[in-house]
C-alpha positions in Angstrom: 109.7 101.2 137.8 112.1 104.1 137.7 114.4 102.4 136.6 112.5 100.5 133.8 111.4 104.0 132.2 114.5 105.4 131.9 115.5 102.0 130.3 112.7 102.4 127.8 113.6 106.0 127.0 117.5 105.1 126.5 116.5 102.0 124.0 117.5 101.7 120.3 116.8 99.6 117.4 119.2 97.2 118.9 116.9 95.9 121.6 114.7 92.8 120.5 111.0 95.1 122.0 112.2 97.8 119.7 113.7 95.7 116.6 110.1 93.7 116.8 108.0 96.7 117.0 110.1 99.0 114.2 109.9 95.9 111.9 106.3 95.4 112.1 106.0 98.6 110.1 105.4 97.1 106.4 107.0 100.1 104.7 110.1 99.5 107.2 110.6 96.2 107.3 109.7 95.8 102.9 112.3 98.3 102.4 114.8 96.9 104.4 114.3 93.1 102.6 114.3 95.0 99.2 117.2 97.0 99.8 119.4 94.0 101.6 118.0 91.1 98.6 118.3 93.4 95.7 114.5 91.9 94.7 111.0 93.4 94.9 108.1 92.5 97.5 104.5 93.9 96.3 103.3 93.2 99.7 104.3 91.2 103.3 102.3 89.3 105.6 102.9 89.3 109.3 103.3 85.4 110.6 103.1 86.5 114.5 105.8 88.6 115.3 107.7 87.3 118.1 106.5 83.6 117.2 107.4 81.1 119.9 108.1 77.7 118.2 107.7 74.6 120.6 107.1 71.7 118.3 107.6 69.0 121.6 107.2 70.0 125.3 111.0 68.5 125.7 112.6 70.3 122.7 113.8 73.7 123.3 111.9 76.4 122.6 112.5 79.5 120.5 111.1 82.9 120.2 111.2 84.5 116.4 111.8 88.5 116.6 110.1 88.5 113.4 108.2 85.9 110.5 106.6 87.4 107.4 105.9 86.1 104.3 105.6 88.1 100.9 103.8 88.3 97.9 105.4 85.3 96.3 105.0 83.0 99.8 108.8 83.7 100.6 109.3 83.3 104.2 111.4 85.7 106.3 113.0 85.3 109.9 114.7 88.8 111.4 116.8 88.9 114.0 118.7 91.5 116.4 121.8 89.6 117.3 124.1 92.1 119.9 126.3 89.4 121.7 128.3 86.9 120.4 127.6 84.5 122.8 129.4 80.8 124.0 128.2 78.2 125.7 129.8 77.9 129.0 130.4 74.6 129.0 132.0 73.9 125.7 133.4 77.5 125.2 131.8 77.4 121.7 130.0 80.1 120.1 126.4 79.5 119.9 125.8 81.5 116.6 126.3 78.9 113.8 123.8 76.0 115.6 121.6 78.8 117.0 120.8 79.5 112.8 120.3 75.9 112.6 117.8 75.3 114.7 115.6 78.6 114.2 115.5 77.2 110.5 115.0 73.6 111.9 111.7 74.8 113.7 110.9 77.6 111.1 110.2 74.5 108.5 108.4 72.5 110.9 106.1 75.2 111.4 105.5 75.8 107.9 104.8 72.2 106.6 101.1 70.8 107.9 100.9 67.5 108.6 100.8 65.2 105.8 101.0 67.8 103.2 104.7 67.2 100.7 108.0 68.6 101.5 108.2 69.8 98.1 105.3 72.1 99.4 108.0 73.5 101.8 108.1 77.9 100.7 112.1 79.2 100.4 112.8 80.6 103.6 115.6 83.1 104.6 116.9 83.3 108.1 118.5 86.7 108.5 120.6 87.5 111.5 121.4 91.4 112.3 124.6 91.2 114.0 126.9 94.2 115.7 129.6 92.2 115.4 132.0 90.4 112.5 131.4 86.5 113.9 133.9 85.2 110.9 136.1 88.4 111.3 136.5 88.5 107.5 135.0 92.1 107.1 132.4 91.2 105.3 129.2 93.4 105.3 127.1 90.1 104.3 127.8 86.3 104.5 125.5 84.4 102.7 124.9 80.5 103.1 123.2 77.6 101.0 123.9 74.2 100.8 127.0 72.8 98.2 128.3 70.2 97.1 131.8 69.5 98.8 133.0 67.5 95.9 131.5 70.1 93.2 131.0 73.6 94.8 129.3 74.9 91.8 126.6 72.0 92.7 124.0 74.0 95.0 121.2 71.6 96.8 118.1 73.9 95.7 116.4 73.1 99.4 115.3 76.7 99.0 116.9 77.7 102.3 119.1 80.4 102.8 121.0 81.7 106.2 122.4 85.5 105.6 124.6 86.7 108.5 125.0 90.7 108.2 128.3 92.2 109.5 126.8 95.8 110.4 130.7 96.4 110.9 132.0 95.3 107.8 134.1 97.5 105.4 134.1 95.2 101.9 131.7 93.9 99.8 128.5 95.3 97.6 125.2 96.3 99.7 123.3 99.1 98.7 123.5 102.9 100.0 120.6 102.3 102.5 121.5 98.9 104.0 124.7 101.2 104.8 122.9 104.0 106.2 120.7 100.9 108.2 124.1 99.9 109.3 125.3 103.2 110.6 122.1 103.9 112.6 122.9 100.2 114.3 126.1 101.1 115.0 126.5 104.4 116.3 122.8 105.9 115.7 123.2 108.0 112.9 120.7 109.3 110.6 122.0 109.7 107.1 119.1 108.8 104.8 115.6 109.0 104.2 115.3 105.2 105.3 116.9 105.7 108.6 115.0 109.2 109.5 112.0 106.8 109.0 113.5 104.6 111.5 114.6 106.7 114.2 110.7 108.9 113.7 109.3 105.4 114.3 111.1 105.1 117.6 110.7 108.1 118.8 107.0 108.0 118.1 107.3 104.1 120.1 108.4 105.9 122.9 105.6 108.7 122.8 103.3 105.8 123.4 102.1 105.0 126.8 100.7 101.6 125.0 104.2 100.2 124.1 106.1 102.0 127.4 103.2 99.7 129.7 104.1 97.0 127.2 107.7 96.9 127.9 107.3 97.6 131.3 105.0 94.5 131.8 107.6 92.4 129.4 110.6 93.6 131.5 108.9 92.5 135.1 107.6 89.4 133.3 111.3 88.3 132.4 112.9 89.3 135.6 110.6 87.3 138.0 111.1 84.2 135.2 114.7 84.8 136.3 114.3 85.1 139.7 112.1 81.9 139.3 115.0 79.9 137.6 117.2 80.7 139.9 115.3 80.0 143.3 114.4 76.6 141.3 118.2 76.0 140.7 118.8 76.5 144.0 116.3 74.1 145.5 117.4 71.8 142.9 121.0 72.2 144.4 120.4 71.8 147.5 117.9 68.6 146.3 121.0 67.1 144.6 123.3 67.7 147.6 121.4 65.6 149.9 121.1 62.8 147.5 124.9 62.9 147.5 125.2 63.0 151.5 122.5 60.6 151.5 124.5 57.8 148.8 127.9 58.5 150.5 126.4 57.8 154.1 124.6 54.2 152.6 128.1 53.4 151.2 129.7 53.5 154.8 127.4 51.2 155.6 127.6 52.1 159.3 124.2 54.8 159.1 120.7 53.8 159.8 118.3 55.0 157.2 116.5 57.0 160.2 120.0 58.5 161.1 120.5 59.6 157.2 116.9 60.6 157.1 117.7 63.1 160.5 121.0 64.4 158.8 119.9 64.7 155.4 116.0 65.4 155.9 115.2 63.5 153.4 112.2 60.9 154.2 113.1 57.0 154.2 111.0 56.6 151.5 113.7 58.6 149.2 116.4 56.9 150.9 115.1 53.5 150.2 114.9 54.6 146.8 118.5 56.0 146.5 119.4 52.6 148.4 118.0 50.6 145.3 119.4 52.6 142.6 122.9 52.2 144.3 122.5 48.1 144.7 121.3 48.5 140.6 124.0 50.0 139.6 126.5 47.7 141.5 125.4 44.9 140.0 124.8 46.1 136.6 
C-alpha cells in the first residue's frame, strides 16, 4: 500500500487514471479538441470514459481512455500512448493496427443494429504519444483515406486517425497544444491552459476518492497479472505432459497406465491424445 501512495503522488498526466480523470473535465478536454482541430465545440458529451468495447466474447477487447461526442454528434477517442510498443513475436510495432482496431470497434459501437451506415457520425481517433513513431518531426500526422491512383481523391468515410508527436519541432499547432506538449514532456507550466491542468491534478490527488480509486484499480490489475501468469503456467505445464504423453504413445513400448503414472494424466486424456495422433496419421 506504501508503495501504491507514493505511486499515486509521483503520477502525471501521462498515466492512463490521470489522462481519464483530467479529460473528463469539459472545460479541459473542449479546449484541448478546439485548440488541436482549429474548430469550435458548444458543448461535449461523455460516452463512458474508459469504455470497454467487446463486440464477441472471442474478439479482443479494448478499453477507450476517453469517448465523447460534441454538439454536432462528432465522436472523439483520446488516448495516452507512452511506449511504443512491438509485438514479440513479429517484432512489429503495434501502433498503426492498434488505431485500426480502436476505430474498427469505435463504429461498431456507434451503429445500432439495423439502423444505415450512412447513419455512421465522423469519428476522430486521437492518439497522444511521447514519442515521434514515423520519426519525421512532425508535431501532428493526420490520416484519411485516398485514393492511390488519385491522391487528391479522399473516401469521405468520415473517419479520421491523428497521431500527435508531443516531440515534434515542425509544423503549425497552436500556442496551447504547445504549451499541452511541454507539460507532457517535461511538466512545465507555461500557459493558462496547462496551469489548469496541473491545478486539476493536484486537486486529483487531494482527493481521498480518486487516491482509494487508484489504489483499488492498481490491486485489481496486479492480481489480474498474477492470475495470467499462474494460468500460463498451469497451462505450461498442461501442454508439457501432452507432449511426454504423445512422444511415449509413439514408442509404442508404454502402457497407457505406465504413461498415465509418469505423466499424471488420467487414461481417459491419454486415450484421447491416442485418437488424435492415429487422426492425424491417417489424414
Amino acid at each position: 500500500m506504501k508503495n501504491l501512495a507514493t505511486k499515486f503522488e509521483n503520477l502525471t498526466i501521462q498515466n492512463d487514471f490521470i489522462f481519464k480523470k483530467v479529460m473528463s473535465r469539459k472545460r479541459i478536454c473542449i479546449h484541448l479538441l478546439e485548440e488541436l482541430l482549429q474548430i469550435k465545440i458548444a458543448d461535449i458529451n461523455y460516452l463512458e470514459a474508459e469504455k470497454s468495447l467487446e463486440p464477441e466474447y472471442t474478439s479482443r477487447g479494448i478499453r477507450l481512455d476517453i469517448i465523447v461526442a460534441d454538439d454536432r454528434n462528432t465522436h472523439y477517442n483520446l488516448e495516452m500512448q507512452v511506449k511504443n510498443n512491438k509485438n514479440p513475436d513479429t517484432k512489429k510495432h503495434v501502433l498503426p493496427k492498434r488505431t485500426r482496431y480502436y476505430q474498427a470497434l469505435l463504429d461498431i459501437d456507434l451503429l445500432q443494429n439495423s439502423q444505415e451506415y450512412d447513419l455512421l457520425p465522423p469519428t476522430y481517433v486521437i492518439f497522444i504519444c511521447v514519442f515521434d513513431f514515423f520519426a519525421k518531426g512532425n508535431y501532428v500526422y493526420t490520416f484519411k483515406k485516398r485514393c492511390l491512383e488519385d491522391l487528391e481523391l479522399e473516401l469521405p468515410d468520415e473517419a479520421t486517425t491523428i497521431i500527435l508527436n508531443t516531440h515534434g519541432t515542425h509544423g503549425n499547432i497552436s500556442k496551447d497544444i504547445k504549451s499541452f506538449y511541454d507539460y507532457v514532456n517535461n511538466h512545465v507550466i507555461n500557459s493558462d491552459f496547462t496551469k489548469q491542468i496541473d491545478d486539476e491534478i493536484s486537486y486529483l490527488k487531494l482527493d481521498t476518492k480518486v487516491r482509494r480509486e487508484f489504489m483499488l484499480l492498481e490491486a485489481r490489475l496486479l492480481d489480474e497479472r498474477r492470475e495470467g501468469k499462474a494460468e500460463g503456467r498451469v497451462e505450461g505445464k498442461a501442454e508439457g505432459k501432452n507432449v511426454i504423453a504423445t512422444l511415449m504413445l509413439a514408442k509404442g513400448c508404454y502402457s497407457l497406465q505406465e504413461i498415465s503414472e509418469l505423466t499424471k494424466l488420467s487414461i481417459e486424456d491419454i486415450e484421447k491424445l491416442e485418437k488424435e495422433m492415429h487422426a492425424t496419421e491417417q489424414s
